[in-house]
C-alpha positions as CSV (number, residue, x, y, z in Angstrom):
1,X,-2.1,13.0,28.3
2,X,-2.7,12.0,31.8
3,X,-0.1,12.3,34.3
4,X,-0.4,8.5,35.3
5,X,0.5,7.4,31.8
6,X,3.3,10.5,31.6
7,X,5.2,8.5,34.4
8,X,5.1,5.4,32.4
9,X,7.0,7.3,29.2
10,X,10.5,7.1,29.9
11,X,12.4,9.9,29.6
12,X,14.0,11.3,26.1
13,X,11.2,8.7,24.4
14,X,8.6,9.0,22.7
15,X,5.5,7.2,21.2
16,X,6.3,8.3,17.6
17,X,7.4,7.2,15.0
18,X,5.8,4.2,15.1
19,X,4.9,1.3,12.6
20,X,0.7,0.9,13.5
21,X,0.5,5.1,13.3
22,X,2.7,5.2,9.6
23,X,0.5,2.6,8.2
24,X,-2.8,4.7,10.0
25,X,-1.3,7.6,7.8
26,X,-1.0,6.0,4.6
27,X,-4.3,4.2,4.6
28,X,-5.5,7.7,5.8
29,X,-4.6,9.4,2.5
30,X,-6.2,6.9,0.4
31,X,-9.0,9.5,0.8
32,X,-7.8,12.6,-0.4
33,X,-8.9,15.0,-2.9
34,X,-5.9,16.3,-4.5
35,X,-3.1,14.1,-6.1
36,X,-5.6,11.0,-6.6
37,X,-2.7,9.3,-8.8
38,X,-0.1,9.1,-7.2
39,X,1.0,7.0,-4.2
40,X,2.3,9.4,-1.0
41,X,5.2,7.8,0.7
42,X,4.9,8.2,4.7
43,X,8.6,8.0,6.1
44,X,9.2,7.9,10.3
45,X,11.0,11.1,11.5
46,X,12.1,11.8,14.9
47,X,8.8,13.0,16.7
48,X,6.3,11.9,13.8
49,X,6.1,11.5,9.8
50,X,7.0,13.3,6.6
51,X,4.7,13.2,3.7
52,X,5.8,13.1,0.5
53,X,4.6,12.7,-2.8
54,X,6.0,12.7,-6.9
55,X,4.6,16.4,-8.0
56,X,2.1,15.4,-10.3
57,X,0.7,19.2,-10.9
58,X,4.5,20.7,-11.8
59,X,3.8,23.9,-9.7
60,X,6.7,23.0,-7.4
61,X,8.9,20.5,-9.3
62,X,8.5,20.8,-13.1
63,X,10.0,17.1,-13.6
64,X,7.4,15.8,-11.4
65,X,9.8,14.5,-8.7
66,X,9.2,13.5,-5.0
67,X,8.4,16.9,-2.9
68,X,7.3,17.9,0.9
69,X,3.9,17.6,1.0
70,X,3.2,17.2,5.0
71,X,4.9,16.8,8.1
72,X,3.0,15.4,11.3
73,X,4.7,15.7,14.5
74,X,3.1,14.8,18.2
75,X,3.8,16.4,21.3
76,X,3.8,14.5,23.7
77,X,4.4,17.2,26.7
78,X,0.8,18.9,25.3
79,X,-0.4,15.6,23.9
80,X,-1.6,16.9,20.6
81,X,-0.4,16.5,17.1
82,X,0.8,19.5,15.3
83,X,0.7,19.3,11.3
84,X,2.9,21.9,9.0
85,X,3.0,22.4,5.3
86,X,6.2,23.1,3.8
87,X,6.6,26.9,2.2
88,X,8.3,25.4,-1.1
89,X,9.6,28.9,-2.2
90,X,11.2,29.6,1.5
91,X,12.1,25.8,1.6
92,X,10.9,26.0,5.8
93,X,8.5,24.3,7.2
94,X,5.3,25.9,8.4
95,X,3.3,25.5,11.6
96,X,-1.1,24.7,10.0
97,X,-3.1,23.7,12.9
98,X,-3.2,21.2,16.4
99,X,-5.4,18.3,16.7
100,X,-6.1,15.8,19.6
101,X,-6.1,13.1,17.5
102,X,-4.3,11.6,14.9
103,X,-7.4,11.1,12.6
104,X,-8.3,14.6,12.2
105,X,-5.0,15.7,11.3
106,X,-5.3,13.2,8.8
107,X,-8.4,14.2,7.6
108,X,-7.6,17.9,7.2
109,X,-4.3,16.7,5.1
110,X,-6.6,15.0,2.9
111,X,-9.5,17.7,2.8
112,X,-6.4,20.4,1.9
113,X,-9.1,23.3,2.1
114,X,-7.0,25.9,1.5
115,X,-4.4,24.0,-1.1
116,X,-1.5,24.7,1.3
117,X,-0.3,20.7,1.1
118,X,-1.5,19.0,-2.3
119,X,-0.1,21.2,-4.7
């Protein structure tokens, strides 16, 4: 982020959670390739947004119930967006990758290469 827009931020605020970015998410998984039936929810936390989603394979929650899929946080002292994927067995969350923009986050969530998210 430019230091011209950094002055503009007032302090202790920041640009997220907000309403247009949730709904970017939410469309955003419409396009993933694990967990096609189900609907994610996308819920504002301080800093970002949780993903979550009913367990529809039973490897984490054998009743099928809502779990931690994803949590998307921006920095906005770096200006990037950080995405983790929870460890279900440690119950922790844990630091994936950094992106510049909110799309590609996205876009690695839904591509899950590694099945770290869409369990």
């Amino acid at each position: 982020m430019n230091a011209a827009l950094m002055r503009r931020i007032k302090p202790g605020l920041t640009p997220h959670p907000n309403e247009l970015d949730r709904k970017r998410i939410e469309r955003g998984l419409s396009l993933r390739k694990r967990y096609l039936y189900v609907s994610p929810n996308v819920t504002p936390v301080r800093g970002g947004y949780l993903v979550e989603s009913p367990c529809c394979s039973r490897n984490i929650n054998k009743d099928g119930a809502l779990i931690d899929v994803a949590l998307i946080l921006y920095d906005a002292v770096c200006g990037v967006w950080k995405l983790f994927c929870k460890n279900h067995a440690r119950g922790s969350w844990e630091f994936y990758s950094l992106y510049n923009r909110l799309p590609s986050a996205i876009d690695e969530l839904n591509a899950d290469p590694e099945r770290l998210f869409w369990r």
